[in-house]
Structure formats: structure tokens, C-alpha cells
C-alpha positions as CSV (number, residue, x, y, z in Angstrom):
1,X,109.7,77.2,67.9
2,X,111.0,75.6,70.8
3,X,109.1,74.3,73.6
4,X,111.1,74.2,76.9
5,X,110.8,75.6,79.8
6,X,113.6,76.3,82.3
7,X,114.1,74.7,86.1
8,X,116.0,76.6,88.5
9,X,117.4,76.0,91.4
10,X,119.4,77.7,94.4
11,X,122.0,75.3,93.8
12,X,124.5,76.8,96.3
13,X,123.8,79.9,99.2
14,X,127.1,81.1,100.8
15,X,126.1,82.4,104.1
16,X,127.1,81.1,107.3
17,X,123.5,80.4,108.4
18,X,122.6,79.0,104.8
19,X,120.0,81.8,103.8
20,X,120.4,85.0,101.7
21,X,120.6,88.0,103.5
22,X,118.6,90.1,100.5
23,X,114.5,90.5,100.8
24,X,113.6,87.0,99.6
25,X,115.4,84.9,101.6
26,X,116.0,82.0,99.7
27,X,117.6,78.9,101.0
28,X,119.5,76.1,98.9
29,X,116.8,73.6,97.4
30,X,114.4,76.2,96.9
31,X,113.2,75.3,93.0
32,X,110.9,77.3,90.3
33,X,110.1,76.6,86.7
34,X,110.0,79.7,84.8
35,X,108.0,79.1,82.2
36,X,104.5,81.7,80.7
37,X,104.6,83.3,84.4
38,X,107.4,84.1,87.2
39,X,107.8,82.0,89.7
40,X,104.7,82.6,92.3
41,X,103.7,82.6,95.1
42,X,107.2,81.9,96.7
43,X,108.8,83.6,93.9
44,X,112.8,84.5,93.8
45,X,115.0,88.0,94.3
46,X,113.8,90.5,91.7
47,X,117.9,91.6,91.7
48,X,118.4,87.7,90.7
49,X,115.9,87.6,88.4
50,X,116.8,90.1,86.1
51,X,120.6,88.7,86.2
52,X,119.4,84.9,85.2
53,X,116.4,86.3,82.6
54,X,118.9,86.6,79.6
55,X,119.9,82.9,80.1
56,X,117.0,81.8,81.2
57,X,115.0,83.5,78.3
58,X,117.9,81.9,75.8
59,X,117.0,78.6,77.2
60,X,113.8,78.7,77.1
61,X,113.6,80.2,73.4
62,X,116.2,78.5,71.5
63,X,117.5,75.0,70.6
64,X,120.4,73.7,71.9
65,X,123.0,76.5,72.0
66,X,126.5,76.3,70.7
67,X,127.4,77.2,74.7
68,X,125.8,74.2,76.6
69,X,128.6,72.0,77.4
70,X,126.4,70.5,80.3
71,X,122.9,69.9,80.9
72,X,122.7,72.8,83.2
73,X,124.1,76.2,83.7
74,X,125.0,78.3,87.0
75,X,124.5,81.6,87.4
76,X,125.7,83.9,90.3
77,X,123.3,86.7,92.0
78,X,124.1,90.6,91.8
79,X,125.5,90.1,95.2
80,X,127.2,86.9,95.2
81,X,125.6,85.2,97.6
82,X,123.2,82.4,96.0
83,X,124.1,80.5,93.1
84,X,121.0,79.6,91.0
85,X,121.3,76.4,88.4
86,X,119.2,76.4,85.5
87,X,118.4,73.7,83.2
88,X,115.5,72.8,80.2
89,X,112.4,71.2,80.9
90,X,110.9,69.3,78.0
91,X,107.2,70.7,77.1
92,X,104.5,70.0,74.6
């Protein structure tokens, strides 16, 4: 089985004042791994969670996929205001 885990990142928040307006309030830079446990104790938008969980759980899961072009992919929150960038983190 594979042995990754998966980095992500708020690669991109398109407010005026650079923070999402939903409960969590992330800001670009913010980072998690999501690995055996969510991301605590400064954990992400449970909205933009559940959108990046099928990727993220792909990645995490699976070999390379037919899909990865790049070494990372973006995906965009319910309400289209932060972009979060995942990629694979080696692990033993």
C-alpha cells in the first residue's frame, strides 16, 4: 500500500483583506499535512474539507494517478474564496 501523506496549502485567498470570510479564517500560507488525523489545533473549514477529502484521500491512498500532470493539485472551496494546493509527502 502506499505511504504518503498529503501537504496542503492555502495557496491563493481572494478577498480584498486577504482572509476568508467563513468561520476559520484562513489566510494564504496557512499549511497542514493530513495524514492519520485532521489538521489540529489550527485546523481548516470543515465546508473545505469535505470538498478536498476525495483528492486528498486519492493522494494519500494510491500510487501515482493517471491524472497528476504536476506535482501538486488545486482545489477550490465551496464558496470560492480560498484556493487550497495539495501535494504528496513521502512517508515510511
Amino acid at each position: 500500500m502506499a505511504a504518503f501523506d498529503v501537504q496542503c496549502e492555502v495557496a491563493e485567498v481572494r478577498t480584498e483583506v486577504g482572509v476568508c470570510p467563513g468561520s476559520a479564517k484562513v489566510r494564504k500560507g496557512e499549511s497542514y499535512v493530513l495524514g492519520a488525523r485532521t489538521p489540529e489545533p489550527r485546523g481548516m473549514c470543515q465546508r473545505a474539507m469535505h470538498s478536498l477529502h476525495p483528492v486528498a484521500f486519492a493522494m494519500r491512498w494510491t500510487d501515482k494517478m493517471q491524472w497528476e500532470k504536476t506535482e501538486f493539485v488545486d482545489i477550490v472551496c465551496p464558496d470560492g474564496f480560498v484556493t487550497y494546493r495539495l501535494s504528496r509527502i513521502r512517508t515510511e
